[in-house]
N, C-alpha and C positions, 0 to 999 in steps of 0.2 A: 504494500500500500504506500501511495503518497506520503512524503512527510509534508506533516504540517508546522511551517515556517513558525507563524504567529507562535503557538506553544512552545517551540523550541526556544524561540528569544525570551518569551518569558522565563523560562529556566532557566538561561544562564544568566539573565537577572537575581532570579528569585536566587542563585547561586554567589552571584557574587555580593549580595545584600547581605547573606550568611557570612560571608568571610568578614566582610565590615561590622555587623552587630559581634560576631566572633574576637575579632579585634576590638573591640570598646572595652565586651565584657573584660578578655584577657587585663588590659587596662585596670579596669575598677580590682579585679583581684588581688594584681601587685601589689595598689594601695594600698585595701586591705593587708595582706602579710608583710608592707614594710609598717605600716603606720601602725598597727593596734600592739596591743600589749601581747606577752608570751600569755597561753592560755594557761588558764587555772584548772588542778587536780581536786576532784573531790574521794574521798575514801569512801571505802567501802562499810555503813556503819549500821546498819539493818536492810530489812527487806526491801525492795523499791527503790532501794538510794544506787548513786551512780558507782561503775566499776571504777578501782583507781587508775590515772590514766589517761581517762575519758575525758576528752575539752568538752566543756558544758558553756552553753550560749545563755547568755544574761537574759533574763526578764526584759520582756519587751519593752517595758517602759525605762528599763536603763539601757538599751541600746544606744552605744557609741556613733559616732559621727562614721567612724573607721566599719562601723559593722553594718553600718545603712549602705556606706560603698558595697562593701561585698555582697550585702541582698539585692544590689541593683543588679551586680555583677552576673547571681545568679539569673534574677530573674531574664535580663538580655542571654544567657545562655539557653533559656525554654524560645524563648523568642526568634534565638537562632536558629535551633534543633529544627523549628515550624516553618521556619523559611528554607530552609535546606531538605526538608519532607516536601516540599512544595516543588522546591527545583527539582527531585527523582521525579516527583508525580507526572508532572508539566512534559519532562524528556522522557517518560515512558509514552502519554501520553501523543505525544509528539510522532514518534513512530513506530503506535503501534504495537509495543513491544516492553517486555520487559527491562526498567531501566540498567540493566548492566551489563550490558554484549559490548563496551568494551574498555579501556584499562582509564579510564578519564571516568567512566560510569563505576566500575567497579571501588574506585577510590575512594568517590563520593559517598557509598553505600558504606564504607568501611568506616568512612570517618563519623559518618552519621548514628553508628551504633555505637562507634565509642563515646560522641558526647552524650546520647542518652543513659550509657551506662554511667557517666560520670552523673550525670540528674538523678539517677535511683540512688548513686552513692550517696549523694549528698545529701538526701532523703533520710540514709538510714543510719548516716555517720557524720558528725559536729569536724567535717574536712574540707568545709568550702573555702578556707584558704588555698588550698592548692592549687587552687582553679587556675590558676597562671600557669603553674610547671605541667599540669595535662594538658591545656585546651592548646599552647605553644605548641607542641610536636604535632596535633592535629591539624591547628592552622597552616603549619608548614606544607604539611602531606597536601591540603587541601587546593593550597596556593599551586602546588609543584601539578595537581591533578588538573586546575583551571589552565594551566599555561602551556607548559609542557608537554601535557600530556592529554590535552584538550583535544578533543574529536567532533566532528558534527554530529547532528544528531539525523540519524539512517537506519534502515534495516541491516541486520546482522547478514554475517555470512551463511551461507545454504548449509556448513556441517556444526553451526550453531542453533537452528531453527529447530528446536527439541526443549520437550515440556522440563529438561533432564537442567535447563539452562535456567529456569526460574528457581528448582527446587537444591541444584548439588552449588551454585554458584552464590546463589542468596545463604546460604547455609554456610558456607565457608568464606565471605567477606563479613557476616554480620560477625562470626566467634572470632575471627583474625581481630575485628576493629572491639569487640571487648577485652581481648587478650592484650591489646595494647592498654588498657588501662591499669592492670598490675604490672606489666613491667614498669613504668613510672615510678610507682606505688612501692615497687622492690629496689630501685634505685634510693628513693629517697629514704626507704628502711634502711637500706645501709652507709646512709648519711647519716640518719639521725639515732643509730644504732652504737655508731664509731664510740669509745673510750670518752674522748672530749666533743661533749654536744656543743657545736657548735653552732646547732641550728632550734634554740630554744623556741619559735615559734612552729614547727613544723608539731604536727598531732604528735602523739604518742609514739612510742615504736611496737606496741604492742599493737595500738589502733592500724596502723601500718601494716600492720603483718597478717594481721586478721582480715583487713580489706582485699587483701593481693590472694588470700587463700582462697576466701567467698569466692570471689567474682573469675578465680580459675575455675573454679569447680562447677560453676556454674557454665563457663564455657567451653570447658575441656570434652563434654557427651555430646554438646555440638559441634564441634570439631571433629570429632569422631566421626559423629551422623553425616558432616558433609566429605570425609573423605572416603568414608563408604561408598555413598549415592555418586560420587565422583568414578569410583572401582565399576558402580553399576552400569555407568553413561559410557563406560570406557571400553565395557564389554558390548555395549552394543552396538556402539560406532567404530571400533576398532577391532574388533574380536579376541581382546582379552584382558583381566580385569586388571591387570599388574605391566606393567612395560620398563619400571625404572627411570622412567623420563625425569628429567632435572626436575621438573617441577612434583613430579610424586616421591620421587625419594627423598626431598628436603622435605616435601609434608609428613611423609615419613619419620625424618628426624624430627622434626618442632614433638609431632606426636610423641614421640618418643623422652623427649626431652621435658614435654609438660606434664607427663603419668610419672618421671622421673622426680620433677616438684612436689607432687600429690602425693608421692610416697616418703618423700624427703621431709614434706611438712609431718607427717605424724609418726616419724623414726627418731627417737631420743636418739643425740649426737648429730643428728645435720640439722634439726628443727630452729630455727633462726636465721642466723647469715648465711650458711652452707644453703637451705633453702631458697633463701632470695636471691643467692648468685647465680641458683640454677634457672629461679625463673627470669633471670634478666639475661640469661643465655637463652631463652625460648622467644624473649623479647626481640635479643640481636636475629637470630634465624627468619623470626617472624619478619622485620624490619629488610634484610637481606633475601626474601621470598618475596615480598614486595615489590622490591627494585629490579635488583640482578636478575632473580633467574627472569621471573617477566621479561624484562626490558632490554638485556644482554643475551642471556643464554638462546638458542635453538633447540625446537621441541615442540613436542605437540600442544603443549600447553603455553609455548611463548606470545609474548604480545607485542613482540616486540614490529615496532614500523609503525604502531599505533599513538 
């Protein structure tokens, strides 16, 4: 089918409006974490009360100048999220199709589940400081995806035209672009983990740690589920479910490398740094699976010319 022009322009619109509310928010963050105070512990002293450790946000009516920044900050990050659902919509929309057949759509898709994953964090964890040090490598990705890596918006190619493209490929950029949010999460563990804190506003290192476990575990069975459905599209387009292609045997490793965490986190003796070094090794892979093999390597899986 035709593309339709009008929808396309609005997407990369509604796309680049995301990267500028992106950038603002980023902005009010830093504020926040240069300007407020180091957060306060409360102990642990009956039922109901807070674990120690845990930053606890002041009563609304004593809300700091510094802490009204960071609530803007978040709130321009739902703001974004909505503008950036808007542009996938718009360029699905557009032609027809599925928004991610190809390395400029997939990116988008990637990054857009990491900042929602960073909004349920923030939900369920007193971390909206951080909001600088994640939404930055996102912006990045995002910026490199609008430019670089920027494609029209067209029908896919005839050995992408498979219901195998909505289901193994949406599956495996949504858990890549959550996986990138503990590796962050495991970096700054092992900053603010180090002997001499010298990062007294940074959460807890336990809050840290607990954040980058959840949030693998929660993407590690889809990860899984889309390198499966990936084995399945492969045996049916190619005729076999295994080939070793750059691009499946590094999914192979990251795989390998993140059940390697999951095990590490609950084996006294690596549980803490040993743990986060590993998931910051699944980070790099991840990060290096992204780029390289995509973009560099040859293979059935590459995207590379796009």
């Amino acid at each position: 089918m035709p593309v339709d022009e009008t929808l396309a322009t609005y997407s990369d619109w509604l796309y680049r409006s995301a990267l500028g509310v992106y950038l603002f928010a980023i902005m009010l963050y830093a504020v926040e974490q240069a300007f407020a105070r180091a957060p306060r512990k409360k102990e642990l002293v009956g039922a109901g009360a807070p674990v120690p450790g845990i930053l606890t946000d002041e009563p609304k009516s004593e809300l700091s100048r510094t802490e009204r920044i960071g609530r803007m900050g978040a709130a321009l990050t739902v703001l974004g999220a909505l503008l950036h659902l808007g542009s996938l919509v718009m360029r699905g929309l557009s032609a027809g199709r599925a928004p991610w057949g190809n390395m400029y759509e997939y990116m988008s898709l990637l990054c857009l589940a990491a900042v929602v994953t960073w909004i349920v964090l923030m939900a369920k964890f007193p971390i909206r400081r951080l909001g600088a040090f994640v939404l930055t490598p996102i912006l990045v990705l995002l910026f490199l995806g609008g430019t670089v890596l920027y494609a029209e918006s067209a029908p896919v190619q005839p050995a992408l035209r498979s219901y195998w493209l909505v289901i193994h490929v949406s599956v495996i950029s949504i858990s890549s672009g959550v996986l990138l949010i503990p590796g962050v999460t495991s970096i700054l563990y092992l900053l603010k983990d180090s002997k001499a804190d010298r990062f007294p506003k940074l959460p807890s290192a336990d809050v840290l740690d607990r954040m980058s476990y959840r949030t693998t575990v929660l993407a590690f069975p889809l990860f899984t589920a889309g390198i499966i459905c990936g084995a399945i599209w492969a045996e049916a387009a190619w005729g076999r479910f295994w080939g070793w292609d750059p691009k499946e045997t590094v999914a192979f490793v990251s795989w390998v490398v993140y059940a390697a965490y999951l095990h590490a986190r609950a084996t006294a003796g690596w549980r803490g740094r040993g743990a986060a070094w590993i998931n910051v090794a699944g980070f790099a892979l991840n990060v290096f699976n992204l780029f390289f093999i995509n973009l560099v390597t040859t293979g059935l899986h590459s995207y590379a010319g796009l």
